[in-house]
py3Dmol code that shows the C-alpha trace and the ligand (Angstrom):
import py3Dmol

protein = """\
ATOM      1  CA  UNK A   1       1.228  -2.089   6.367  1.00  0.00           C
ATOM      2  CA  UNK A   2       1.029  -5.211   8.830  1.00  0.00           C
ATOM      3  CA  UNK A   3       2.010  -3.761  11.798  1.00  0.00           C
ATOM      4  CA  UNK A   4       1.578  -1.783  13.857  1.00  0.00           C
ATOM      5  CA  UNK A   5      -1.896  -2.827  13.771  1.00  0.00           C
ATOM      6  CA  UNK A   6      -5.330  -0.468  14.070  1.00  0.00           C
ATOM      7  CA  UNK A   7      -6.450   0.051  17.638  1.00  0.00           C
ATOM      8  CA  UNK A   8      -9.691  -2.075  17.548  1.00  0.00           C
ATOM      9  CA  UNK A   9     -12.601   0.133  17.021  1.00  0.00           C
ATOM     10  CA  UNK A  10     -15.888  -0.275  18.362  1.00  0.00           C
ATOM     11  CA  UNK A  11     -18.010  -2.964  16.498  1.00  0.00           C
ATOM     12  CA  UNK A  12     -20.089  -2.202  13.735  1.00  0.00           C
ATOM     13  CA  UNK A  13     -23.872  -2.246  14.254  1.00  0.00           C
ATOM     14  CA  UNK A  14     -25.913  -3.835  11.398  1.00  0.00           C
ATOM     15  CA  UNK A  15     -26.389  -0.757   9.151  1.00  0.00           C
ATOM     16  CA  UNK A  16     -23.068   0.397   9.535  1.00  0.00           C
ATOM     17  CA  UNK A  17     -21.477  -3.287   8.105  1.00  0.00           C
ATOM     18  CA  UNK A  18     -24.438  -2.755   5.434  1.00  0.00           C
ATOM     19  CA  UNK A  19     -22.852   0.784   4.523  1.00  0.00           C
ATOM     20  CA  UNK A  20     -19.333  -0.863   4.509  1.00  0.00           C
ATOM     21  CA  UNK A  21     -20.649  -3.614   2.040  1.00  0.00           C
ATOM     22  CA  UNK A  22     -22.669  -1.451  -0.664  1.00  0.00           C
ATOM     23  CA  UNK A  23     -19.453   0.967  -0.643  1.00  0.00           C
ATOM     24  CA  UNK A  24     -17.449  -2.224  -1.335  1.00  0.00           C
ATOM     25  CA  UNK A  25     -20.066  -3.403  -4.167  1.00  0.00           C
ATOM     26  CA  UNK A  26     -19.951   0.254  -5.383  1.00  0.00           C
ATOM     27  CA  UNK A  27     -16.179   0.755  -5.795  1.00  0.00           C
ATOM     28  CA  UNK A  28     -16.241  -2.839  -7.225  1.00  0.00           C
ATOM     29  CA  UNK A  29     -18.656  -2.181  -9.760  1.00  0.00           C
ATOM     30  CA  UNK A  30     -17.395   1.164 -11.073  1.00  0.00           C
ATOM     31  CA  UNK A  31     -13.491  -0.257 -10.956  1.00  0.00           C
ATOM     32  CA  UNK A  32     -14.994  -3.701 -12.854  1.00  0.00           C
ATOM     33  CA  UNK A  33     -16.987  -1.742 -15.849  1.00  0.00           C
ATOM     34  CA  UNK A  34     -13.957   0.849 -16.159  1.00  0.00           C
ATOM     35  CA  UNK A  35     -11.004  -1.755 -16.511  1.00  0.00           C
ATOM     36  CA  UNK A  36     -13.160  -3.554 -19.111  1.00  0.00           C
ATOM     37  CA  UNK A  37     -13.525  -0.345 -21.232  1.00  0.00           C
ATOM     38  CA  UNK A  38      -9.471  -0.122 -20.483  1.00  0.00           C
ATOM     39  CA  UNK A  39      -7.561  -3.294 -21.593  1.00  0.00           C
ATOM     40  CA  UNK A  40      -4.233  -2.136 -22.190  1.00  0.00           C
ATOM     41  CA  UNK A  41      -1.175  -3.328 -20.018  1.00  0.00           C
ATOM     42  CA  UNK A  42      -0.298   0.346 -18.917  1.00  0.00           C
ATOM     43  CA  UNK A  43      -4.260   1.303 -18.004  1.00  0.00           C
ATOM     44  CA  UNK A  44      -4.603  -2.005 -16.076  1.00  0.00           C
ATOM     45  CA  UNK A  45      -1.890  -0.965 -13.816  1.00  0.00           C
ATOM     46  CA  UNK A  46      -2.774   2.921 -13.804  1.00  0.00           C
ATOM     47  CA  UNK A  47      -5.878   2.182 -12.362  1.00  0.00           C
ATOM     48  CA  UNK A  48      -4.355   1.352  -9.126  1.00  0.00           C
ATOM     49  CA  UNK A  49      -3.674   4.856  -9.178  1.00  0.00           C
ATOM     50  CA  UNK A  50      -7.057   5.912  -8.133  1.00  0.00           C
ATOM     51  CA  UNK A  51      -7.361   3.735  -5.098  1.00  0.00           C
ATOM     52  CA  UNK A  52      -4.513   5.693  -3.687  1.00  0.00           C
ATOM     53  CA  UNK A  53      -5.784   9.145  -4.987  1.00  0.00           C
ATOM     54  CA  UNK A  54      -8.919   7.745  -3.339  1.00  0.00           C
ATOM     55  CA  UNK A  55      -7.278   7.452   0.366  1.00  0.00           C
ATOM     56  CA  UNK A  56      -5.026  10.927  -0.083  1.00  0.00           C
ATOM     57  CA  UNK A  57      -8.456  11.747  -0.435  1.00  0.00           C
ATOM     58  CA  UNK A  58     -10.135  10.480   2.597  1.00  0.00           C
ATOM     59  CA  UNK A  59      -6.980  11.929   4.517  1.00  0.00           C
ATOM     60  CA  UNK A  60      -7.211  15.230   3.633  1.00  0.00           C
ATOM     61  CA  UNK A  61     -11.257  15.284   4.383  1.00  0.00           C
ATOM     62  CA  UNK A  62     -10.182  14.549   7.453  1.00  0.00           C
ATOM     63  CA  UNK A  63      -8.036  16.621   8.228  1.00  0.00           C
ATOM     64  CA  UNK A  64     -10.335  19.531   6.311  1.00  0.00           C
ATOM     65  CA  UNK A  65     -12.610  18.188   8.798  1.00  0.00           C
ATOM     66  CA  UNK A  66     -10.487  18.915  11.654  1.00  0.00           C
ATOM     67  CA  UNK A  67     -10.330  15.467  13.010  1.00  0.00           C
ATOM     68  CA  UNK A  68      -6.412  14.967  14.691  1.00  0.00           C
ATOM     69  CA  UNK A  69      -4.170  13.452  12.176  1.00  0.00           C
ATOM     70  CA  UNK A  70      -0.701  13.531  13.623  1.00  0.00           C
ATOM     71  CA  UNK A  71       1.421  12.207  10.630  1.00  0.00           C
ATOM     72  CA  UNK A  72       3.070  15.158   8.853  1.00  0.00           C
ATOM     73  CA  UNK A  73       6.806  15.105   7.175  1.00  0.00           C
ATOM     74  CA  UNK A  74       9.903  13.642   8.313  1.00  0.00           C
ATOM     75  CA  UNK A  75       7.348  11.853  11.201  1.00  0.00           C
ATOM     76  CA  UNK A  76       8.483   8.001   9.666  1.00  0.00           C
ATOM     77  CA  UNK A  77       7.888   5.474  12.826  1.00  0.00           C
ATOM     78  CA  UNK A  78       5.539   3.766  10.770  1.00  0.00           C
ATOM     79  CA  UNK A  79       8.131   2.858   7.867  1.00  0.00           C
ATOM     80  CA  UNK A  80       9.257  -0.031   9.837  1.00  0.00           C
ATOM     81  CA  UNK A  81       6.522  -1.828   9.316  1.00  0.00           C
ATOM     82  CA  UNK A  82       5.979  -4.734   6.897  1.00  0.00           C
ATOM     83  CA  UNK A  83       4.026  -3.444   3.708  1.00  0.00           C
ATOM     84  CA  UNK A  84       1.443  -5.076   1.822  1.00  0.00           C
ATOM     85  CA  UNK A  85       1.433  -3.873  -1.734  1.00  0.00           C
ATOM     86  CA  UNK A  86      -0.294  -5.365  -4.965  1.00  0.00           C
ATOM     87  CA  UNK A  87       0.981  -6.081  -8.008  1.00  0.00           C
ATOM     88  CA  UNK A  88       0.060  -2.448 -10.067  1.00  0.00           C
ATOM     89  CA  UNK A  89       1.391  -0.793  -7.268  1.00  0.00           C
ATOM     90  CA  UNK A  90       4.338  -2.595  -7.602  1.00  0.00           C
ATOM     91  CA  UNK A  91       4.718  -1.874 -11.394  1.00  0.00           C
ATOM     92  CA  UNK A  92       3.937   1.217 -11.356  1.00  0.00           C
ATOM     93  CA  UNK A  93       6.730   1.810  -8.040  1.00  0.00           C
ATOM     94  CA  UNK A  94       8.984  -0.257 -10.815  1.00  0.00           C
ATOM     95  CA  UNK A  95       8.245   2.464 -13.417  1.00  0.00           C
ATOM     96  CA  UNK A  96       9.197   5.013 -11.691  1.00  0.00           C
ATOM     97  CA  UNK A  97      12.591   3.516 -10.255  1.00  0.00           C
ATOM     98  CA  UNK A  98      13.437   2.653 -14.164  1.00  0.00           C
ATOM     99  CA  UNK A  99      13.075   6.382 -15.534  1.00  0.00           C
ATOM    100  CA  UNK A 100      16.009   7.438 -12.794  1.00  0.00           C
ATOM    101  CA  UNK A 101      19.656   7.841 -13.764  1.00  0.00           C
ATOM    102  CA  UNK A 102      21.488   4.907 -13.936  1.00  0.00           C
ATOM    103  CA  UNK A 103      23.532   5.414 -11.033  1.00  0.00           C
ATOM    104  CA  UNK A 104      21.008   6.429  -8.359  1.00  0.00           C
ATOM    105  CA  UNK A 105      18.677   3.181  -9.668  1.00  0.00           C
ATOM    106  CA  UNK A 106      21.656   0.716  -9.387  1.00  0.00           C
ATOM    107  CA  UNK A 107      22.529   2.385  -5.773  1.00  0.00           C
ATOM    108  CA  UNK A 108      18.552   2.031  -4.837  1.00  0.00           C
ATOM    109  CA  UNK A 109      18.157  -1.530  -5.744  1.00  0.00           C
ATOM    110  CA  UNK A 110      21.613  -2.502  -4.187  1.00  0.00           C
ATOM    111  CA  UNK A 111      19.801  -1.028  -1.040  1.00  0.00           C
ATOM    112  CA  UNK A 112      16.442  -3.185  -2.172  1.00  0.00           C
ATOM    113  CA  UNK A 113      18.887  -5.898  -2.313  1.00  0.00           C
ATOM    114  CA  UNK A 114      20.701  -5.608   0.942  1.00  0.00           C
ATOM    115  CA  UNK A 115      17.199  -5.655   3.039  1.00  0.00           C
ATOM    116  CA  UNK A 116      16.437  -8.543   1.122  1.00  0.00           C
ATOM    117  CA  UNK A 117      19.475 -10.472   2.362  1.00  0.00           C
ATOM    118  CA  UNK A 118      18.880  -9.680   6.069  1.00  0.00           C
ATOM    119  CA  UNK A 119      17.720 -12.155   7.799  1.00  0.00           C
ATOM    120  CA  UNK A 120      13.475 -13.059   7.660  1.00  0.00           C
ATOM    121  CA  UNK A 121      12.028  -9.886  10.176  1.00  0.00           C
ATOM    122  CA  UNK A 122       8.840 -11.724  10.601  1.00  0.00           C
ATOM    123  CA  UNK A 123       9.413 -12.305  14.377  1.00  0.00           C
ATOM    124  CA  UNK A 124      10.691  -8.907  14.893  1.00  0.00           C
ATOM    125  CA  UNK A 125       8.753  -6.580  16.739  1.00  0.00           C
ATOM    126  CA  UNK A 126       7.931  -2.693  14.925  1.00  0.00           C
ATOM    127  CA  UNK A 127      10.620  -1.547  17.303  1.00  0.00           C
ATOM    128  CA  UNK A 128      13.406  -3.674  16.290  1.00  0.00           C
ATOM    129  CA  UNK A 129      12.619  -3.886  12.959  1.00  0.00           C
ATOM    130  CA  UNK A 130      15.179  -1.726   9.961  1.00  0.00           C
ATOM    131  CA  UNK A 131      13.296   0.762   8.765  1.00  0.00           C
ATOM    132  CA  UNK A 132      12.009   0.174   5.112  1.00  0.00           C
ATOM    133  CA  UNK A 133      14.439   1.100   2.508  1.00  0.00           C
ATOM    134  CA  UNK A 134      12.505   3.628   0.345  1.00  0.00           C
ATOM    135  CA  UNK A 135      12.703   5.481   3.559  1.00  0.00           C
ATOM    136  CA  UNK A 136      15.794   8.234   2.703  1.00  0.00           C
ATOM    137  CA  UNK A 137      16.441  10.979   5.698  1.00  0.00           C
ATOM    138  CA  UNK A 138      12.969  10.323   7.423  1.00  0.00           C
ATOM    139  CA  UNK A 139      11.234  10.728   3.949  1.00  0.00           C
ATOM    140  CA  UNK A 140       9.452   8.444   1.858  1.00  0.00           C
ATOM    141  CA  UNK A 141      11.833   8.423  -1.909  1.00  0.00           C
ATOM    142  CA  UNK A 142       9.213   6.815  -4.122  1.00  0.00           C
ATOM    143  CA  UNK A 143       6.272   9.259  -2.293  1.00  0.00           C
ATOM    144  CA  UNK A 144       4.468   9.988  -5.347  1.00  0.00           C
ATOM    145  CA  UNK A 145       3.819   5.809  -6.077  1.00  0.00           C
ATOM    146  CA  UNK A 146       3.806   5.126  -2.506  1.00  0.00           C
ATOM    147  CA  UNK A 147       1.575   1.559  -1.756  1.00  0.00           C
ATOM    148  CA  UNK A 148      -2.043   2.259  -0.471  1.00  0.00           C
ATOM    149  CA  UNK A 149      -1.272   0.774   2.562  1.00  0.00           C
ATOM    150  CA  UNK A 150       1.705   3.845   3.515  1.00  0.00           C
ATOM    151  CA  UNK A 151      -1.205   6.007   2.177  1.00  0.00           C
ATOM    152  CA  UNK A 152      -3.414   5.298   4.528  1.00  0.00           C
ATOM    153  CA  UNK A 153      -1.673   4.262   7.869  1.00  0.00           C
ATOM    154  CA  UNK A 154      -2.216   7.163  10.067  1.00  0.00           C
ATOM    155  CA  UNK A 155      -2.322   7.754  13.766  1.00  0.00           C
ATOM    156  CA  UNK A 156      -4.516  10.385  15.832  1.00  0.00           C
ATOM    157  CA  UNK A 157      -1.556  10.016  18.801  1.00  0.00           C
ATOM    158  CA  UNK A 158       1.972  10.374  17.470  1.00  0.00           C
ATOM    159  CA  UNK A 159       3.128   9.473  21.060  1.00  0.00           C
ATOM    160  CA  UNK A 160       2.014   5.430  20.756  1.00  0.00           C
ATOM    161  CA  UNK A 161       3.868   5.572  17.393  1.00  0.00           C
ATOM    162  CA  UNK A 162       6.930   7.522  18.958  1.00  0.00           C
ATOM    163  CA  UNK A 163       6.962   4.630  22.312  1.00  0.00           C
ATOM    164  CA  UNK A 164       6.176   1.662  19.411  1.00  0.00           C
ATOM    165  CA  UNK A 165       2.719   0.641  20.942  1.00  0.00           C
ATOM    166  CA  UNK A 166       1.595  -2.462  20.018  1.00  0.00           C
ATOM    167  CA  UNK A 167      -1.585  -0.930  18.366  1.00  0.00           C
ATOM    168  CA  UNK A 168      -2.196   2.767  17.398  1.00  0.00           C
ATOM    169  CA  UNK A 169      -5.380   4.475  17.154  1.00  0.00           C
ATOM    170  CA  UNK A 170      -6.934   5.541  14.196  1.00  0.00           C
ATOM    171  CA  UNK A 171      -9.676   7.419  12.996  1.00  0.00           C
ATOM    172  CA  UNK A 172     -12.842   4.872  12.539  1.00  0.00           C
ATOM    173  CA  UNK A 173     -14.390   6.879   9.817  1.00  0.00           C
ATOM    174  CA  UNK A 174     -11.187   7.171   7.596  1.00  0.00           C
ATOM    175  CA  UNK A 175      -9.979   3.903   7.738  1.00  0.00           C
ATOM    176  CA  UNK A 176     -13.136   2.229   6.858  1.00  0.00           C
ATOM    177  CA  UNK A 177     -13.619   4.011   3.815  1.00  0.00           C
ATOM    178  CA  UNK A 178      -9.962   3.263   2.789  1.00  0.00           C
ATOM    179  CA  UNK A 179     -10.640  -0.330   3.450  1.00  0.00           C
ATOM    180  CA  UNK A 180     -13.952  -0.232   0.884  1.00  0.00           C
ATOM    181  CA  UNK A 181     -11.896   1.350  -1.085  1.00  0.00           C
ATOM    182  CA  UNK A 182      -9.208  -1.188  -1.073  1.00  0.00           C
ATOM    183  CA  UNK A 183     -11.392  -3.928  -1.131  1.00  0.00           C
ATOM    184  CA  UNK A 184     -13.422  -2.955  -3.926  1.00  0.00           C
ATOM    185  CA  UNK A 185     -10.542  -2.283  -6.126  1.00  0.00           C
ATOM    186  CA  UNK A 186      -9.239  -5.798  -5.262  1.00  0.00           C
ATOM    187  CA  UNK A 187     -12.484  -7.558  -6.452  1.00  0.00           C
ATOM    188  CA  UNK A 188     -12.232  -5.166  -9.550  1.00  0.00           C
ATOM    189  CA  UNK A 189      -8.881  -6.689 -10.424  1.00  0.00           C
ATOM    190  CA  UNK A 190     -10.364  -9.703  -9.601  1.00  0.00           C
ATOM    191  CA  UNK A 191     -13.200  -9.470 -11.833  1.00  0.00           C
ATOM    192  CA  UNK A 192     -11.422  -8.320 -15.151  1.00  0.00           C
ATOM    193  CA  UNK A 193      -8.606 -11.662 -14.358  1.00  0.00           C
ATOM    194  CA  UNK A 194      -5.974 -10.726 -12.525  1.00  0.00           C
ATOM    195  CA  UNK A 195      -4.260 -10.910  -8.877  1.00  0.00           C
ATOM    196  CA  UNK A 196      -4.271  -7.742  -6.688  1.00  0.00           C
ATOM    197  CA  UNK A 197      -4.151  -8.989  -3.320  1.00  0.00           C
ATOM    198  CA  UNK A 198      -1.244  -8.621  -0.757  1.00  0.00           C
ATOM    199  CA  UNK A 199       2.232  -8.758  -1.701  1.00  0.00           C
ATOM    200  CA  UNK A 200       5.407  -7.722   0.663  1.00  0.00           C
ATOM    201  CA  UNK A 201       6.905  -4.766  -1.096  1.00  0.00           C
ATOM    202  CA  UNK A 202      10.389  -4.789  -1.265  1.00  0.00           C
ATOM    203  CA  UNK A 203      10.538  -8.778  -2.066  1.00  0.00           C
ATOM    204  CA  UNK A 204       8.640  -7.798  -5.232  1.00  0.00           C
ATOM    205  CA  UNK A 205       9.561  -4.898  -6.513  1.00  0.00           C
ATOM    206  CA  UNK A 206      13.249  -6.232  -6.007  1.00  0.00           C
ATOM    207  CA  UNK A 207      11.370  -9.123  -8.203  1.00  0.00           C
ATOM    208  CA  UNK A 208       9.649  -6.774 -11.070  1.00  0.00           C
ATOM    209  CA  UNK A 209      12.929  -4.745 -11.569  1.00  0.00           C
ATOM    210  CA  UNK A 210      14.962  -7.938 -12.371  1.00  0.00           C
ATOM    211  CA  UNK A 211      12.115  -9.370 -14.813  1.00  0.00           C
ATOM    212  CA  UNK A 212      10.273  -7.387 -17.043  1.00  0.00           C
ATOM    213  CA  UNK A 213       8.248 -10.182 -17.973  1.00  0.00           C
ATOM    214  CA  UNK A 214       5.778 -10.241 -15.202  1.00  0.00           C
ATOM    215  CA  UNK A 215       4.411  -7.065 -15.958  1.00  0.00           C
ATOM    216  CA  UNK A 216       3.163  -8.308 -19.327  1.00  0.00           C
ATOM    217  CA  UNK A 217       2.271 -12.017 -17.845  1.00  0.00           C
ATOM    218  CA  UNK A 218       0.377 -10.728 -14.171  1.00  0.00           C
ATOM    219  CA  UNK A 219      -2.041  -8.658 -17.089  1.00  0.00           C
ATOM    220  CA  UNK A 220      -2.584 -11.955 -18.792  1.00  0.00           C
ATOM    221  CA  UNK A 221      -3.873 -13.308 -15.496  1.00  0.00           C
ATOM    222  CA  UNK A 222      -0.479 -15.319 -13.969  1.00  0.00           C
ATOM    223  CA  UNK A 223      -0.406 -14.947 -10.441  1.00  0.00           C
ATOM    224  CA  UNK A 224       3.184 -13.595 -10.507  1.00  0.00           C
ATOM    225  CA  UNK A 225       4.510 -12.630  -6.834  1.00  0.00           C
ATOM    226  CA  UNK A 226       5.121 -15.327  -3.897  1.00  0.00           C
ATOM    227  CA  UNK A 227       3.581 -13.517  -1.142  1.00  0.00           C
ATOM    228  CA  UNK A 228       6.813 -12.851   0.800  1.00  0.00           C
ATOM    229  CA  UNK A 229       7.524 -12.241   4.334  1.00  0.00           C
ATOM    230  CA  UNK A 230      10.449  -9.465   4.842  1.00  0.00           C
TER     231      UNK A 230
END
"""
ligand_1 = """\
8
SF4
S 7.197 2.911 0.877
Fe 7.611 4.963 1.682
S 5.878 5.444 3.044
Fe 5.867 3.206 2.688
S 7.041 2.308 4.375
Fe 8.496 2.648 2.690
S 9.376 4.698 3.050
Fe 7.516 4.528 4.310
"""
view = py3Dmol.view(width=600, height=400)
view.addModel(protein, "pdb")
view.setStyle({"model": 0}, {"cartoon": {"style": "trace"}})
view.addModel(ligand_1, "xyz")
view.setStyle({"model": 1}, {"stick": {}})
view.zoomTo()
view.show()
């Protein structure tokens, strides 16, 4: 998610941007050597998979570690926010919408559809903004492929979430290690040919569902999604 954005934390000393580096390397590394063992077109994009098992993760450490997490169910003020996605996420969030009845997909991506055609949000503030439309009665209704970046946006006050503060504060510990992880998965992708970087989620899943083609062309290294700004 774009906004609302991390409370700045305090700057990293030397050793601690050293730390953050070598995890990147790591998760590059191990991502890198398993996606060349794992060619096919539906283990390219199941690999995202354990980024985001990575961050539920680092969540529930921290929670187990009794550090103050105040998300919990039906608690959606975040799900106005823009979302960043990559392309597996977005295939594998396309998967799962195709293998619904035919009735409930063609009411979900008339939804997808109708955010599209609102007008650009990209001046809005996280107040004003319409809440994303996975978001069904406060819950998330594609939770199990949710993006990394819904996975790990979290807040340790729900009260600047509830009043839309412009930043929110986060646990420093937790969302470092979900940014190695995300970082290093991205230069993974990178490595074995394709594009995993940012792209805005609803613009391209609406995008995937309407061409089954890219799936098979973004794993042959085509750069696939316009970024998007919803
Ligand atoms: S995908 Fe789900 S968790 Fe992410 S913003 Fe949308 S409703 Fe919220």
């Amino acid at each position: 998610m774009n906004e609302p954005t991390p409370e700045p934390g305090p700057l990293l000393g030397p050793h601690e941007q050293a730390a953050f580096a070598q995890s990147v390397e790591n998760v590059r590394r191990a991502g890198a050597m398993h996606l060349a063992g794992h060619r096919a077109e539906d283990a390219v994009i199941a690999f995202v998979a354990n980024v985001q098992h990575g961050v539920d993760g680092l969540v529930a450490k921290a929670r187990a570690d009794g550090k103050r997490i105040d998300c919990e169910a039906g608690c959606s003020h975040c799900c106005k926010a823009r979302v960043e996605t990559s392309a597996p996420e977005v295939f594998a969030i396309v998967t799962e919408i195709d293998g619904r009845p035919t009735a409930e997909r063609t009411e979900l991506i008339a939804a997808l559809e109708r955010r599209l055609a609102l007008p650009s949000q990209a001046d809005a503030t996280w107040a004003t903004r319409p809440a994303c439309p996975f978001l069904i009665d406060h819950l998330c209704s594609i939770y199990a492929v949710r993006p990394t970046a819904c996975r790990k946006a979290h807040s340790t006050d729900v009260t600047r979430c509830t009043s839309y503060a412009p930043s929110i504060p986060q646990d420093l510990e937790l969302a470092l290690g979900a940014q190695a992880l995300i970082r290093g998965t991205t230069m993974a992708y990178a490595d074995f040919g394709v594009d995993a970087t940012g792209v805005e989620l609803v613009g391209a899943v609406v995008a995937a569902l309407h061409d089954p083609s890219m799936r098979r062309r973004w794993v042959e290294g085509e750069s696939v999604f316009a970024i998007g700004s919803i």
